[in-house]
C-alpha positions as CSV (number, residue, x, y, z in Angstrom):
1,X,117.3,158.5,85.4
2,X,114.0,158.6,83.2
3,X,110.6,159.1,85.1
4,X,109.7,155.7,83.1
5,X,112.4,154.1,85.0
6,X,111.6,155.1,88.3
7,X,107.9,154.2,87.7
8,X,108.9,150.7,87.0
9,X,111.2,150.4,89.9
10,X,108.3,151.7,91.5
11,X,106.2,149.2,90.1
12,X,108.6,146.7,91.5
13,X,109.1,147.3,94.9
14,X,104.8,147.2,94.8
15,X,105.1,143.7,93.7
16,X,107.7,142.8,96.1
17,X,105.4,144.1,99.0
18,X,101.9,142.4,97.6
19,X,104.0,139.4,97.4
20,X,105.0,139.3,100.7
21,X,102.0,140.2,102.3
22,X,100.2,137.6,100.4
23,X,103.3,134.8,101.7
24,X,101.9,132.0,103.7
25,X,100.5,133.0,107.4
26,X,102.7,130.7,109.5
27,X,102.1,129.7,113.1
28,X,103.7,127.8,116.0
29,X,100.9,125.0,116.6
30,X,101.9,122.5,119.3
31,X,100.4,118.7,120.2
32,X,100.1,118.0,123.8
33,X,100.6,114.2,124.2
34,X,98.4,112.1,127.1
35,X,101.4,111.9,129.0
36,X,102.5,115.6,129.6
37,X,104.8,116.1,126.6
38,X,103.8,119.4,124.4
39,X,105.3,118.6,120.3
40,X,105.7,122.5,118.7
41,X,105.4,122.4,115.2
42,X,105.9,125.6,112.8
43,X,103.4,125.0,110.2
44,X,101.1,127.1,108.0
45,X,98.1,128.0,107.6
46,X,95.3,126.8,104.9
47,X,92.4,128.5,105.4
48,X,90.5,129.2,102.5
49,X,89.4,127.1,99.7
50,X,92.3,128.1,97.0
51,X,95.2,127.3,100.4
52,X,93.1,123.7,101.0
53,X,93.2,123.1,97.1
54,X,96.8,124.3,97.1
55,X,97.9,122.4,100.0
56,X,101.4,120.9,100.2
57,X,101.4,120.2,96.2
58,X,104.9,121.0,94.2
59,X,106.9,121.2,97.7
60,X,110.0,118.7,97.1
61,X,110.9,118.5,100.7
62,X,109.2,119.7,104.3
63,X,111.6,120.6,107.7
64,X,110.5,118.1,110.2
65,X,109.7,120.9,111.9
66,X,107.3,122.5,110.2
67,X,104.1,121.4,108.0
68,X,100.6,122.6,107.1
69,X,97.5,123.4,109.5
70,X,94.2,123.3,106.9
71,X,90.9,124.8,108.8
72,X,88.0,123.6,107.9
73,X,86.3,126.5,109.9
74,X,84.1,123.7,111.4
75,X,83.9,120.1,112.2
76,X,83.1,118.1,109.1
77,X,83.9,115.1,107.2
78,X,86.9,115.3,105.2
79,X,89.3,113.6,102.5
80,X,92.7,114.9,101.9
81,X,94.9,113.4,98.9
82,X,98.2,113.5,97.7
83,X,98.3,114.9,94.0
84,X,100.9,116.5,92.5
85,X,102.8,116.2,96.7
86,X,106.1,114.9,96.3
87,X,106.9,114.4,99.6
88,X,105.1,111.9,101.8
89,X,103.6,112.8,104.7
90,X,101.4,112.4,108.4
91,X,98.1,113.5,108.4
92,X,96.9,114.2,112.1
93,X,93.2,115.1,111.7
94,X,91.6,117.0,114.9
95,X,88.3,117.4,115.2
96,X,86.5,121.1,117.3
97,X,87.7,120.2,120.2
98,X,91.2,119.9,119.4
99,X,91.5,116.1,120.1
100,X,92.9,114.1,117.9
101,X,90.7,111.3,116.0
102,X,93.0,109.9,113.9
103,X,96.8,110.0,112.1
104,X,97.1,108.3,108.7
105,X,101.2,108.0,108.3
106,X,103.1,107.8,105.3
107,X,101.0,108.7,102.7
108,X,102.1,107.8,99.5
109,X,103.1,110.9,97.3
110,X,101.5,111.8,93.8
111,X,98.6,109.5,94.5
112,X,94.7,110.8,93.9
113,X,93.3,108.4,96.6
114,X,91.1,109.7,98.7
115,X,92.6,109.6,103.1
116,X,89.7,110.0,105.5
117,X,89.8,109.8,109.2
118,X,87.6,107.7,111.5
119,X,86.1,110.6,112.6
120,X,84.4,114.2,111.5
121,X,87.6,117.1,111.5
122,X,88.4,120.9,111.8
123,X,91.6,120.7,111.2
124,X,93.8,118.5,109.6
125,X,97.9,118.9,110.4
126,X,99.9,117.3,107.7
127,X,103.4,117.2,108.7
128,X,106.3,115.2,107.2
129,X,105.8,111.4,107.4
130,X,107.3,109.8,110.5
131,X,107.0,112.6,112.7
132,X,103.8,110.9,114.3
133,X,106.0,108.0,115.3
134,X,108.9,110.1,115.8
135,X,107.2,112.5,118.1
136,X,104.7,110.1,119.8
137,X,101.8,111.4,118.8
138,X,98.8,109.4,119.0
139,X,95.2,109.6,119.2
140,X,93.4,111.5,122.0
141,X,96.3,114.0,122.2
142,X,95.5,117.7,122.3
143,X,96.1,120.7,119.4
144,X,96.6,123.3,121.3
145,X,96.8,126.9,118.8
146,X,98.3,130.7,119.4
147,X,96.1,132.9,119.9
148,X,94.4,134.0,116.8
149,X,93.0,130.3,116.1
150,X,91.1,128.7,118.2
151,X,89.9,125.1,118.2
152,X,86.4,125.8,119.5
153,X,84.8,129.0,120.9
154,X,85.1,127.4,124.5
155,X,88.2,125.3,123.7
156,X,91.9,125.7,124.2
């Protein structure tokens, strides 16, 4: 076997590893509902400004199960949209505290228009739509995140 060989099935078993460390940090996020009920999600995680930008866009389908947690790194007003996101989903926006102020469900896919909550966010959970209804999720329920995110420095 040539040395050049080796160096280039060297030089792809180094691309294999970058790629997967640089795969999407995923984390088991769970709602816990006013009446007792916690709602685990497996979602991942957008927390820089290239992740936000990228989002959910190109994905042709989402597991009910899992979704996308975007950190805003602190509580702000914020607009999400739908471009180039073929699938439609919920959009449960949390603000520090990890309350929820408000759900906007079944977005409509490919669409520019701007979707705001009532209310500043942190984090905004987009999951696939229905799930809100599905699940019972409504507004005043709790994020609650593992333990390398935190919704506030005193919070959950």
């Amino acid at each position: 076997m040539s040395k050049r060989l080796v160096r280039a099935g060297f030089a792809m078993a180094l691309l294999v590893v970058l790629a997967a460390a640089r795969a999407a940090e995923i984390a088991t996020i769970r709602f816990e509902r006013q009446d007792g009920v916690a709602v685990a999600y497996a979602v991942e995680i957008a927390r820089s400004d290239a992740e936000r930008r990228q989002g959910l866009m190109g994905r042709r389908s989402l597991s009910p199960g899992g979704g996308m947690l975007f950190d805003f790194g602190q509580e702000q007003e914020v607009a999400m949209w739908m471009r180039n996101t073929y699938v439609s989903l919920d959009m449960v926006f949390v603000d520090a505290d990890g309350v929820v102020v408000d759900i906007l469900r079944d977005t409509t896919p490919l669409s520019d228009a701007l979707l705001a909550p009532r209310a500043p966010a942190r984090y905004v959970v987009e999951l696939l739509a229905g799930q809100a209804v599905a699940r019972g999720l409504a507004v005043g329920d709790r994020l609650r995140l593992p333990g390398g995110l935190r919704t506030s420095p005193s919070g959950p």
